[in-house]
N, C-alpha and C positions, 0 to 999 in steps of 0.2 A: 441240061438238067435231065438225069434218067428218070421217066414216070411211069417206069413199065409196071412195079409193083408197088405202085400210089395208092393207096385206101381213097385221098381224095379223086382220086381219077375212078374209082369205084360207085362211091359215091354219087357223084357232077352223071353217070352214063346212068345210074339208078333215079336219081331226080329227073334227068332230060325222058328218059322211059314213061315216066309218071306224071310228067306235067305240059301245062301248053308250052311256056318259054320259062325255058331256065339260061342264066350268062352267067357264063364262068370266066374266072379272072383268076391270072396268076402271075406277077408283077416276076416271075424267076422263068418261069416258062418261054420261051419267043415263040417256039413252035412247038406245038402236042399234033401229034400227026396218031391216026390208024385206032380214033375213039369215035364216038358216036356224037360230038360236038364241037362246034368252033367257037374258041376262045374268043373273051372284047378286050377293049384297052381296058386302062386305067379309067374305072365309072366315078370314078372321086373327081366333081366337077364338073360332071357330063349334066347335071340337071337329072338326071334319070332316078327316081325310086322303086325299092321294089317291098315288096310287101312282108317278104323274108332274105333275112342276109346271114350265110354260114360263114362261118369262118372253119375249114377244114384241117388248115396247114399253118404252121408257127410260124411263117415266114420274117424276119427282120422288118420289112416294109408293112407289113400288116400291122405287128403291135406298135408304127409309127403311126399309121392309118384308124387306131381302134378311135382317138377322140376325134376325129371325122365323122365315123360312122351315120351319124343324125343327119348327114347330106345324103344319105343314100338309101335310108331306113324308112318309110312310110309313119305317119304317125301311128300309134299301136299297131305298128307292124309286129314282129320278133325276129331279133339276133341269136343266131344259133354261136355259142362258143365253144368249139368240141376241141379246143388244142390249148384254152386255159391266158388267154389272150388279155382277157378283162381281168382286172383285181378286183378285188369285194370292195362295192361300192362306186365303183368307176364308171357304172352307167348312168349312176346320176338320174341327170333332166332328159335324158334320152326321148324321152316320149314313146316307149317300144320297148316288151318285155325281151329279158334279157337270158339266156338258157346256157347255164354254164356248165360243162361236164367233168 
């Protein structure tokens, strides 16, 4: 996958700049080489939550992954939806405001 001129690769190196730990995940990606962060697995299932979850990229496995989400999402956490991922009304019982652009 070419992510030489990624917005989300822009992004992920703009978050990792600004915070203590940010994980990037990109289920297309195997290797992102020559950014300012190392990619994790697949966190759907790892037990891991985080306080905020972006969605950057449209990927196929993502909007399989969007009714997961609540495995990953702290309670009132917020999901960032900037590639239109969620449909109106799909976050439901989430428990976590939902930010759709």
């Amino acid at each position: 996958v070419d992510i030489r001129n990624s917005k989300a690769i822009t992004l992920a190196e703009e978050l990792v700049s600004q915070f203590d730990r940010v994980d990037v995940y990109d289920p297309q990606a195997n290797e992102i080489t020559g950014v300012g962060f190392e990619p994790i697995g697949n966190p759907f299932g790892s037990g891991t939550t985080y306080t905020v979850v972006v969605f950057a990229v449209a990927h196929r496995e993502f909007g399989e992954l969007v009714n997961r989400v609540h495995e990953i999402v702290a309670h009132d956490g917020v999901v960032i939806d900037a590639v239109g991922l969620f449909e109106s009304g799909q976050a439901g019982d989430l428990g976590a405001t939902v930010w759709s652009l």
